[in-house]
PDB file of N, CA, C and O in Angstrom:
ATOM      1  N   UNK A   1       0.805  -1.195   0.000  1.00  0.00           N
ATOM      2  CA  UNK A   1       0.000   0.000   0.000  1.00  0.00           C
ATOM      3  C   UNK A   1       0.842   1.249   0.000  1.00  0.00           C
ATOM      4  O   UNK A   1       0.471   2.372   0.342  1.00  0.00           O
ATOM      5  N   UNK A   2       2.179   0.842  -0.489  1.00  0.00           N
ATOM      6  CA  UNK A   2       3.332   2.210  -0.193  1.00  0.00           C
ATOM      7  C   UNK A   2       3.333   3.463   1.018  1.00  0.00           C
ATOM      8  O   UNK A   2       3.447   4.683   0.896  1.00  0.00           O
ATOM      9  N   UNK A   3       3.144   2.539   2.304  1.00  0.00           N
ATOM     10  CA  UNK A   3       3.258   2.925   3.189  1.00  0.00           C
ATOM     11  C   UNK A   3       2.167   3.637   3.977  1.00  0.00           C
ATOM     12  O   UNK A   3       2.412   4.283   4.996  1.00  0.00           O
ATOM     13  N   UNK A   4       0.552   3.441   3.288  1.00  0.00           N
ATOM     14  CA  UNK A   4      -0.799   4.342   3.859  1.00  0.00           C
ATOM     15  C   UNK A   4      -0.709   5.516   2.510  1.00  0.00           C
ATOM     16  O   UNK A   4      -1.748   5.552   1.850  1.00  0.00           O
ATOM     17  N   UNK A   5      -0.035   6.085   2.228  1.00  0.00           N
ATOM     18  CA  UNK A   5      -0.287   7.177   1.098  1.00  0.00           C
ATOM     19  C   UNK A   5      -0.114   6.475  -0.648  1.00  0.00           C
ATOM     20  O   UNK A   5       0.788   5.819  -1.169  1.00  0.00           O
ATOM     21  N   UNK A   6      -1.468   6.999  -1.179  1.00  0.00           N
ATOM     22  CA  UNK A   6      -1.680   6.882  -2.237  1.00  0.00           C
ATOM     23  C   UNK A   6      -2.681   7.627  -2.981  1.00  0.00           C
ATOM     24  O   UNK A   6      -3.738   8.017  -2.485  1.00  0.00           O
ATOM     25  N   UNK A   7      -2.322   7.814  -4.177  1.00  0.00           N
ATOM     26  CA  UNK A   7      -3.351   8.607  -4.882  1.00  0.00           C
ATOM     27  C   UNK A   7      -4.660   8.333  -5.321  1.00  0.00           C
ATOM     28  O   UNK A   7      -5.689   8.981  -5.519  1.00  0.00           O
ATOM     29  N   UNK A   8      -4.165   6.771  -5.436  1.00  0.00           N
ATOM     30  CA  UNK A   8      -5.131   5.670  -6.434  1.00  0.00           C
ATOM     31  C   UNK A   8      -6.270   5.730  -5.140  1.00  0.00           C
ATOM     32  O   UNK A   8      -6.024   6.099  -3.992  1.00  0.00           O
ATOM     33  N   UNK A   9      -7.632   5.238  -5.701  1.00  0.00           N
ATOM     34  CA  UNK A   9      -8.572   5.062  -5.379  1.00  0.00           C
ATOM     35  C   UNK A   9      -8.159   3.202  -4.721  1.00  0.00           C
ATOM     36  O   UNK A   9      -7.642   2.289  -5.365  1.00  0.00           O
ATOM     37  N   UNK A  10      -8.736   3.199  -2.944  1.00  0.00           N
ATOM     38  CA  UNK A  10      -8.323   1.784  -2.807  1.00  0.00           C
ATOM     39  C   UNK A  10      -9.131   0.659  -3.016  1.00  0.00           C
ATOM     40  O   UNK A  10      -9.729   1.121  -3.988  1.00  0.00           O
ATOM     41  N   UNK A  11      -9.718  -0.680  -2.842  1.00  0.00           N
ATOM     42  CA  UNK A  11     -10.484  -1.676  -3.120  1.00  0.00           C
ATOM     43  C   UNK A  11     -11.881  -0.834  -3.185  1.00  0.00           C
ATOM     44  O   UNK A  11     -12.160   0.194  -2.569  1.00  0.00           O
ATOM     45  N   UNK A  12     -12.485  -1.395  -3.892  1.00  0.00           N
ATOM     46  CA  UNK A  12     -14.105  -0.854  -4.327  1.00  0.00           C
ATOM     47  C   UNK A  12     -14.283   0.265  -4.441  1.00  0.00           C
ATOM     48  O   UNK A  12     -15.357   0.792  -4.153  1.00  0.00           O
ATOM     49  N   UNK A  13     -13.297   0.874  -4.877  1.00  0.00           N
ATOM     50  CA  UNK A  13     -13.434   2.548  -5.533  1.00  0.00           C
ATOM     51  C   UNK A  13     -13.586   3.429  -3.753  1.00  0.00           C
ATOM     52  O   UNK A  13     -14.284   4.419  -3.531  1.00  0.00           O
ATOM     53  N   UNK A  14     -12.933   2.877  -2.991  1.00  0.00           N
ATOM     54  CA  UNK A  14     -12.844   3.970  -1.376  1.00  0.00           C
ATOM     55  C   UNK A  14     -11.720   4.590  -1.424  1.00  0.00           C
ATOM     56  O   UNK A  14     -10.722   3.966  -1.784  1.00  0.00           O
ATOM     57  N   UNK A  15     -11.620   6.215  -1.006  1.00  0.00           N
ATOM     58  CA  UNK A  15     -10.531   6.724  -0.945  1.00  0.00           C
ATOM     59  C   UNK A  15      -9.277   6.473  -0.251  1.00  0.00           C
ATOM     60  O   UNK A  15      -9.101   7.092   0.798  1.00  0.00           O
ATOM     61  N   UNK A  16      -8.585   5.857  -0.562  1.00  0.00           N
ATOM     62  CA  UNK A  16      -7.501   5.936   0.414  1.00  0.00           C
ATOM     63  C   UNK A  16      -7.067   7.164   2.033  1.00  0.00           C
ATOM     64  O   UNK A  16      -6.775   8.345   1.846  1.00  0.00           O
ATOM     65  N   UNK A  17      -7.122   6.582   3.357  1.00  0.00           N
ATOM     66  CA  UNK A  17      -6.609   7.618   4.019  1.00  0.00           C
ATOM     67  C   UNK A  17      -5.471   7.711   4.106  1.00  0.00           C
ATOM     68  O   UNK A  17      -4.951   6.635   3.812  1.00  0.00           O
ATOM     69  N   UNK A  18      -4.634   8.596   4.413  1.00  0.00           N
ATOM     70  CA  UNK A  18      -3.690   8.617   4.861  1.00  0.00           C
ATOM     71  C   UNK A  18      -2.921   8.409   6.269  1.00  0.00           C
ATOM     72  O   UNK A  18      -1.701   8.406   6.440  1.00  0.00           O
ATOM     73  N   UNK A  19      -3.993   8.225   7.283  1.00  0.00           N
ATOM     74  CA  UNK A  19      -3.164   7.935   8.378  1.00  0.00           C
ATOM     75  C   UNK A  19      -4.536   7.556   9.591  1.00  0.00           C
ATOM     76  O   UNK A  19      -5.671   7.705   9.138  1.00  0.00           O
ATOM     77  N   UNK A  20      -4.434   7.172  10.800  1.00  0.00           N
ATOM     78  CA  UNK A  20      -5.293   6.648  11.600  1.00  0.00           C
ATOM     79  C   UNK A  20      -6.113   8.304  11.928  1.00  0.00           C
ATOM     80  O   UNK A  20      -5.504   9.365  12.070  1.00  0.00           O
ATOM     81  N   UNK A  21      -7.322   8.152  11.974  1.00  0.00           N
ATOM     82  CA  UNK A  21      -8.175   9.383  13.325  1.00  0.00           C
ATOM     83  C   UNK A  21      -7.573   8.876  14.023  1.00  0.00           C
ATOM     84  O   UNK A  21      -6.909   9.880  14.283  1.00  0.00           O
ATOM     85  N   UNK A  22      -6.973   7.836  14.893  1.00  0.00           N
ATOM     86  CA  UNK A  22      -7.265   8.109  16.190  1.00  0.00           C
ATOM     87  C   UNK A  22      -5.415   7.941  17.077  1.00  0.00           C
ATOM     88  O   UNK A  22      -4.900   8.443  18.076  1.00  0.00           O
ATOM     89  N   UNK A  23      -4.895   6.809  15.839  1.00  0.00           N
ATOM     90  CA  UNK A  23      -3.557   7.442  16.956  1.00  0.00           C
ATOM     91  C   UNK A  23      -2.648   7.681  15.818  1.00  0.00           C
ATOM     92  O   UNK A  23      -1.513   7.212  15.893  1.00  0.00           O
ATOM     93  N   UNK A  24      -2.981   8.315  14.828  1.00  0.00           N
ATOM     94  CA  UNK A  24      -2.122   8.739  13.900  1.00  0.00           C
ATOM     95  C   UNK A  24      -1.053   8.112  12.830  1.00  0.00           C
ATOM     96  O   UNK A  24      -0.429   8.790  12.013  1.00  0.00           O
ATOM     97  N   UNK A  25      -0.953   6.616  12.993  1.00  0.00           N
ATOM     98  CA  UNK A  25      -0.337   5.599  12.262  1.00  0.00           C
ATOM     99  C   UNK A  25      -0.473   5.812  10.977  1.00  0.00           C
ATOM    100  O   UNK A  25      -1.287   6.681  10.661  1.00  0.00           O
ATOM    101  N   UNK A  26       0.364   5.004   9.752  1.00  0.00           N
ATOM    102  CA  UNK A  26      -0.099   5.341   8.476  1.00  0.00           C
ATOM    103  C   UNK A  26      -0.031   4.132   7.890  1.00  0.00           C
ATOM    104  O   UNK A  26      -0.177   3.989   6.676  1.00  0.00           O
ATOM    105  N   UNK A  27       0.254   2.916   8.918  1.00  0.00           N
ATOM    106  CA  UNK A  27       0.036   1.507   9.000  1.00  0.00           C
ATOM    107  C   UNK A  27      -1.249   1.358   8.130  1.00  0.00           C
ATOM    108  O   UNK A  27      -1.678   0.701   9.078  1.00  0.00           O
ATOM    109  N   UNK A  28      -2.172   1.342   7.319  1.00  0.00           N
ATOM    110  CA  UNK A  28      -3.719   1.442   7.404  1.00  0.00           C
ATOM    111  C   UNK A  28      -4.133  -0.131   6.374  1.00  0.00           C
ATOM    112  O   UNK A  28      -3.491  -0.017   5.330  1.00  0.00           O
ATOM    113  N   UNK A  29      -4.657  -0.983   6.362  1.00  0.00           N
ATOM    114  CA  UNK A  29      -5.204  -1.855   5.323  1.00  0.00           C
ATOM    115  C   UNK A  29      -6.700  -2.254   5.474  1.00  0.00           C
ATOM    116  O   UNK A  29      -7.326  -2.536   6.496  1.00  0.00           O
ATOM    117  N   UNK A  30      -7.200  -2.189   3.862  1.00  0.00           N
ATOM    118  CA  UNK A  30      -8.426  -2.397   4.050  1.00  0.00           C
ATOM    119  C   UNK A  30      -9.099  -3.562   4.705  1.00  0.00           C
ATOM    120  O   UNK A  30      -8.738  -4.726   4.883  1.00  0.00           O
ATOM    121  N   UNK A  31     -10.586  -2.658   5.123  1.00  0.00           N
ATOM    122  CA  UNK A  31     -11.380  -4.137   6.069  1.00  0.00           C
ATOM    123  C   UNK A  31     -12.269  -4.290   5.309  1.00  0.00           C
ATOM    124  O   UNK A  31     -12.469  -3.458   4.424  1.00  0.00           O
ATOM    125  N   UNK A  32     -13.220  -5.647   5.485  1.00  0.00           N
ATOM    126  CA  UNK A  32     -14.460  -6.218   4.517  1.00  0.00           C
ATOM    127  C   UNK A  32     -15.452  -5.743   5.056  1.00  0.00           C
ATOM    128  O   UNK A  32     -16.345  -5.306   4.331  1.00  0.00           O
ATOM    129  N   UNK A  33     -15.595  -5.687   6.587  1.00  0.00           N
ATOM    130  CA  UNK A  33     -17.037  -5.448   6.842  1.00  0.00           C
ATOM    131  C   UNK A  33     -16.467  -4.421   8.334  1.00  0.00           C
ATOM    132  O   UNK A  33     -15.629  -4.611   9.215  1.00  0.00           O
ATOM    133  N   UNK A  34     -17.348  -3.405   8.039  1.00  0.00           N
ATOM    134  CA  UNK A  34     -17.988  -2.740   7.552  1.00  0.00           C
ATOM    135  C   UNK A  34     -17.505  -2.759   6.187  1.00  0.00           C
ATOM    136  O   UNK A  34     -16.344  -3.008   5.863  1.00  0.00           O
ATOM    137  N   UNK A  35     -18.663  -2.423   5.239  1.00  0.00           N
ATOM    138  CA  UNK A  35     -18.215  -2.063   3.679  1.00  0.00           C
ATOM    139  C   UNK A  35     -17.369  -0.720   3.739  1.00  0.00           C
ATOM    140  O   UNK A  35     -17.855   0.179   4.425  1.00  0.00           O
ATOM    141  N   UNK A  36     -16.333  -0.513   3.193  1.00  0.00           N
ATOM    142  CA  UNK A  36     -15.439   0.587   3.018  1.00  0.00           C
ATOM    143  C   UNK A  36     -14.612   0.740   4.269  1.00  0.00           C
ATOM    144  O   UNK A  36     -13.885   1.732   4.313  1.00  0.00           O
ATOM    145  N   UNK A  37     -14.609  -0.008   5.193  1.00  0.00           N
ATOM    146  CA  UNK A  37     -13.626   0.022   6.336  1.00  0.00           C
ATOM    147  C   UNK A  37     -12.092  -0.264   6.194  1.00  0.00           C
ATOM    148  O   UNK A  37     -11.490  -1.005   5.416  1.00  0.00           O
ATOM    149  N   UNK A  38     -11.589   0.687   7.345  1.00  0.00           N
ATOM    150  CA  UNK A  38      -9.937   0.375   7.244  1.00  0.00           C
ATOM    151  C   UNK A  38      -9.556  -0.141   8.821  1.00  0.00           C
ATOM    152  O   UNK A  38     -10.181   0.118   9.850  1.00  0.00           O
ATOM    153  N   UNK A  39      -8.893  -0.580   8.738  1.00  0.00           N
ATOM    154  CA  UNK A  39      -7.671  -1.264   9.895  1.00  0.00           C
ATOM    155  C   UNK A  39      -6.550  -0.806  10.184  1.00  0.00           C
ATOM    156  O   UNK A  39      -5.594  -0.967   9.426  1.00  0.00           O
ATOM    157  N   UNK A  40      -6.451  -0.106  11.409  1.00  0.00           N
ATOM    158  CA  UNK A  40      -4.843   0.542  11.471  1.00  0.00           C
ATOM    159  C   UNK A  40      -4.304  -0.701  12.657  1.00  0.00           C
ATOM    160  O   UNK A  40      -4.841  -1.233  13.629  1.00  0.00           O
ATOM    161  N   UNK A  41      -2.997  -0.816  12.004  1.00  0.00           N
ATOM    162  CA  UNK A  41      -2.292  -2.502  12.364  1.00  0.00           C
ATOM    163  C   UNK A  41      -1.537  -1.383  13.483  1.00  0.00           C
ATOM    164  O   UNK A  41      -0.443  -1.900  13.708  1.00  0.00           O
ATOM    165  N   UNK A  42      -1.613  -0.343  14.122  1.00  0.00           N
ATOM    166  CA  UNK A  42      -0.869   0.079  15.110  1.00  0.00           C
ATOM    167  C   UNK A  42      -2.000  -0.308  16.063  1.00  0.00           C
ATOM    168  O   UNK A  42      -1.929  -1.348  16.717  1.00  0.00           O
ATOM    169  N   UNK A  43      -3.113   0.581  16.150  1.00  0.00           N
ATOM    170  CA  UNK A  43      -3.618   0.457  17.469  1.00  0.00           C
ATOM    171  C   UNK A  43      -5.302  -0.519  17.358  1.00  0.00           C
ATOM    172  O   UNK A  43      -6.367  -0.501  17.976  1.00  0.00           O
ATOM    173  N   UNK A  44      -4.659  -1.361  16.085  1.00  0.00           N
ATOM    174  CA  UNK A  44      -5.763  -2.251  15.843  1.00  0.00           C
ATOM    175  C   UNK A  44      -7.203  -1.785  15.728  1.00  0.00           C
ATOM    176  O   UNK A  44      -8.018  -2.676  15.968  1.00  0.00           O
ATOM    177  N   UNK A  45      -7.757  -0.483  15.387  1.00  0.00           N
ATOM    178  CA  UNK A  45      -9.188   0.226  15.515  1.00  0.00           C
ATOM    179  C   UNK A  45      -9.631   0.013  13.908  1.00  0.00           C
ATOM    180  O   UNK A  45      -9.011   0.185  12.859  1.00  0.00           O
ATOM    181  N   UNK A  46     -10.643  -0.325  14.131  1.00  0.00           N
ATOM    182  CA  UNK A  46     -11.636  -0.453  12.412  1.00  0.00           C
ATOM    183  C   UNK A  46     -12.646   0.902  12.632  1.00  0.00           C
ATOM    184  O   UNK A  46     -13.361   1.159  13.601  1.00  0.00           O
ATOM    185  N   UNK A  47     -12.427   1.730  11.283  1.00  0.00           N
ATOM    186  CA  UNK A  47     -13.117   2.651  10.922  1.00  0.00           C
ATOM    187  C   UNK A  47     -13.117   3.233   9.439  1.00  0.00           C
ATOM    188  O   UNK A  47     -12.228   3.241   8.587  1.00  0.00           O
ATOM    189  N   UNK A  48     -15.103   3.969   9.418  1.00  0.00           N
ATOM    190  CA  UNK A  48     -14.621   3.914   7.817  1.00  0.00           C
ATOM    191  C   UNK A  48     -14.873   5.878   8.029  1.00  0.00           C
ATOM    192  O   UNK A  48     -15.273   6.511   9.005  1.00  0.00           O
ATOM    193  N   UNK A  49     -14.471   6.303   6.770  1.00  0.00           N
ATOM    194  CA  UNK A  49     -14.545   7.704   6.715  1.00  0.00           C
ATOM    195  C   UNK A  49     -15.600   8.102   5.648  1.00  0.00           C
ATOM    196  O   UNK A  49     -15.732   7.563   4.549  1.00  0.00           O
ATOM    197  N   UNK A  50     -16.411   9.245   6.198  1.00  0.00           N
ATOM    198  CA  UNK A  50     -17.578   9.240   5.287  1.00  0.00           C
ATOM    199  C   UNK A  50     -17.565  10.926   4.813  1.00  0.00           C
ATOM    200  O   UNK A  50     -16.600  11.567   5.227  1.00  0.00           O
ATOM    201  N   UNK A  51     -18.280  11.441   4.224  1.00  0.00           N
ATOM    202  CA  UNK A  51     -18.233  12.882   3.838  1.00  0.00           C
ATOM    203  C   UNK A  51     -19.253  12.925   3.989  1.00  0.00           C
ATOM    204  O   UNK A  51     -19.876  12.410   3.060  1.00  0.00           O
ATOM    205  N   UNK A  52     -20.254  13.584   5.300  1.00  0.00           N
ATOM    206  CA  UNK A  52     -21.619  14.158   5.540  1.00  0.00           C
ATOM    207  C   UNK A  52     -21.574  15.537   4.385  1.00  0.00           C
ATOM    208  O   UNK A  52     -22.723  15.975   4.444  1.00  0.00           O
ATOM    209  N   UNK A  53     -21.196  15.953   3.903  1.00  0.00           N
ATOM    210  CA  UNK A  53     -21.777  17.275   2.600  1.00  0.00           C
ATOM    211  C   UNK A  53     -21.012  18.639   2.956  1.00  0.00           C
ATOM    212  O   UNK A  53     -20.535  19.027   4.023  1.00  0.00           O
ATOM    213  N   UNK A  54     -21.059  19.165   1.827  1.00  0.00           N
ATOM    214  CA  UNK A  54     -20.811  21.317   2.410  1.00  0.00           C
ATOM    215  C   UNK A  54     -21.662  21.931   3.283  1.00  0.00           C
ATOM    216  O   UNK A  54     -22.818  21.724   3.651  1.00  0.00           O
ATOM    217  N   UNK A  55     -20.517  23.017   3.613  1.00  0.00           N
ATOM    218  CA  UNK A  55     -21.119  23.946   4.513  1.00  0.00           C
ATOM    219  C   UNK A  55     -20.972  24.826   3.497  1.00  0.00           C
ATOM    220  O   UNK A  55     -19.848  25.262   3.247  1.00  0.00           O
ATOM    221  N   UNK A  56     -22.106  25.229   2.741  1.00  0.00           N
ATOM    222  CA  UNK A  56     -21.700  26.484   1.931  1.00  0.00           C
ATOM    223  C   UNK A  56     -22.594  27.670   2.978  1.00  0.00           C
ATOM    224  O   UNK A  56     -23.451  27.578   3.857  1.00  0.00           O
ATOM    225  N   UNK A  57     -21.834  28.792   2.302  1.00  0.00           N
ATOM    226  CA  UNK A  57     -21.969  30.147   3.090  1.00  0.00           C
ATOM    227  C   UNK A  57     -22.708  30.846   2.051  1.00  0.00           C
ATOM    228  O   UNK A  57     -22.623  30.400   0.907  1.00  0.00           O
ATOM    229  N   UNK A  58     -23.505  31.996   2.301  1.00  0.00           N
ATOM    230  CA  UNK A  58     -23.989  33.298   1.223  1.00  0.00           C
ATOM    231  C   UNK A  58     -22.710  33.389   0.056  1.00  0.00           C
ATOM    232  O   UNK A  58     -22.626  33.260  -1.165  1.00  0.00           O
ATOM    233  N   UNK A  59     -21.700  33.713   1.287  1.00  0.00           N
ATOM    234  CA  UNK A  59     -20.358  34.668   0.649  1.00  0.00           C
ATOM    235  C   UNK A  59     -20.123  33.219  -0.646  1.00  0.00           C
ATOM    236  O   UNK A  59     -20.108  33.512  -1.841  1.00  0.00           O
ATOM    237  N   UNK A  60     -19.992  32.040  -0.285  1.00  0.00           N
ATOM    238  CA  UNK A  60     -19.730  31.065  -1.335  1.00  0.00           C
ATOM    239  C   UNK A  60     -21.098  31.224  -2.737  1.00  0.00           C
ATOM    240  O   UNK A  60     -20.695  30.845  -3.837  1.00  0.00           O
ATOM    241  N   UNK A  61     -21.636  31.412  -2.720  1.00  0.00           N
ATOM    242  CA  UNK A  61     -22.860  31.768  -3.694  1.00  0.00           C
ATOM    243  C   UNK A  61     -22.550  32.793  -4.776  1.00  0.00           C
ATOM    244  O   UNK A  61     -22.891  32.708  -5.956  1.00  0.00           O
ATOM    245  N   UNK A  62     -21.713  33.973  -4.089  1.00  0.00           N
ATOM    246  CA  UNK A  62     -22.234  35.341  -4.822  1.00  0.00           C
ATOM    247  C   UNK A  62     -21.269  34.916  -5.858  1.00  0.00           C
ATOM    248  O   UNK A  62     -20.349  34.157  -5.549  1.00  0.00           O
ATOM    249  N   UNK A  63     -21.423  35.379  -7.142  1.00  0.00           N
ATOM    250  CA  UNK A  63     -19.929  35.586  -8.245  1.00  0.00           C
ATOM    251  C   UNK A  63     -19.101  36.496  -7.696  1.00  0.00           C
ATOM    252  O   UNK A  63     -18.047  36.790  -8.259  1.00  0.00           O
TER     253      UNK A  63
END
């Protein structure tokens, strides 16, 4: 996985992270279930990362 960083899109089209939320490792390999889950082989935690949407503002609107 060249070390947690990559550009490529990883198994089933999920973005690659770059490093753990929670203790910062970059150890990371994909998990099966949850669908789109990762595994950090440092502090052993399964989690997947999701994008809840924008915060757009007025000021983002105007031309």
């Amino acid at each position: 996985m060249n070390g947690g960083h990559s550009t490529d899109a990883g198994p089933e089209g999920r973005a690659v992270p770059f490093y753990c939320p929670y203790c910062g490792d970059e150890e990371l390999m994909p998990q099966a279930e949850p669908a789109g889950a990762w595994k950090c082989q440092a502090c052993r935690r399964v989690f997947t990362v999701r994008l809840a949407g924008l915060a757009l503002t007025e000021e983002d609107e105007q031309p």
